[in-house]
C-alpha positions as CSV (number, residue, x, y, z in Angstrom):
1,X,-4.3,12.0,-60.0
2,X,-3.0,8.0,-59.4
3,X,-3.8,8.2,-55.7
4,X,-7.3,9.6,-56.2
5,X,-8.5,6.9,-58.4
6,X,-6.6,4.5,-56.3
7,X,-9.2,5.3,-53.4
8,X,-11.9,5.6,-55.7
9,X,-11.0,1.9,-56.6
10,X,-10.7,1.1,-52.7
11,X,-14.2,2.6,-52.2
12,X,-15.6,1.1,-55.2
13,X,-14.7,-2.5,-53.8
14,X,-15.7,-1.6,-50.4
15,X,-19.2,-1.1,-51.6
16,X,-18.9,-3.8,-53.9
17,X,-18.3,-6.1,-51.0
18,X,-20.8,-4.8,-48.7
19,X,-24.1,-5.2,-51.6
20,X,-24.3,-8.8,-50.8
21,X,-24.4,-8.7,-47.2
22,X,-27.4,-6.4,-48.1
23,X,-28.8,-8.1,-50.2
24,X,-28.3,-11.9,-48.0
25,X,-30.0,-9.2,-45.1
26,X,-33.3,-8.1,-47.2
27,X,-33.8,-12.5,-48.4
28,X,-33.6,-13.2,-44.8
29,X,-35.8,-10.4,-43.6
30,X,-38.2,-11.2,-46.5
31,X,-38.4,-15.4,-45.3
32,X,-39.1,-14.0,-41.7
33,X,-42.0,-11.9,-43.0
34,X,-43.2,-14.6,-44.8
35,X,-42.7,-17.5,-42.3
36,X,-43.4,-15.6,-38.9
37,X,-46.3,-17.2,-37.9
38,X,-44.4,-20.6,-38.0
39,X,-41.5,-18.9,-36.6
40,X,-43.7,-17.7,-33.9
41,X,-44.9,-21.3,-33.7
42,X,-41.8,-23.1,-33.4
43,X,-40.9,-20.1,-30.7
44,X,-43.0,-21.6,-28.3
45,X,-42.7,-25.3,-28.6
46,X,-38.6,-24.5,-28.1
47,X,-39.7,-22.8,-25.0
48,X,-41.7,-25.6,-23.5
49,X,-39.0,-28.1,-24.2
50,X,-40.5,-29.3,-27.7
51,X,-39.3,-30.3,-31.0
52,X,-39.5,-27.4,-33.2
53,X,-41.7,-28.0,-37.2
54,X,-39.3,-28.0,-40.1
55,X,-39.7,-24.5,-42.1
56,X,-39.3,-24.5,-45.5
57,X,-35.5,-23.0,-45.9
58,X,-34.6,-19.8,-47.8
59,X,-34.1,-20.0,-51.6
């Protein structure tokens, strides 16, 4: 009985620890979505040598 809820626990913090890296992953994906045309912008002044725009940073 002890070493099955010790592995519960184990797995309980294992997800536990891994829910912010999802959640950091969806904020970034949702400042992409919402900033790709400047991303997109920024992409090719980079690539012809340019100084990128400043994009307002993720909250």
């Amino acid at each position: 009985m002890g070493k099955g809820v010790c592995n519960k626990c184990g797995a309980a913090q294992t997800n536990r620890n891994r829910r912010p890296h999802q959640r950091v992953k969806s904020m970034v994906l949702e400042w992409t979505a919402l900033h790709q045309e400047e991303l997109l912008q920024d992409w090719q002044l980079c690539k012809n040598m340019q100084t990128p725009f400043t994009i307002e940073p993720l909250e």
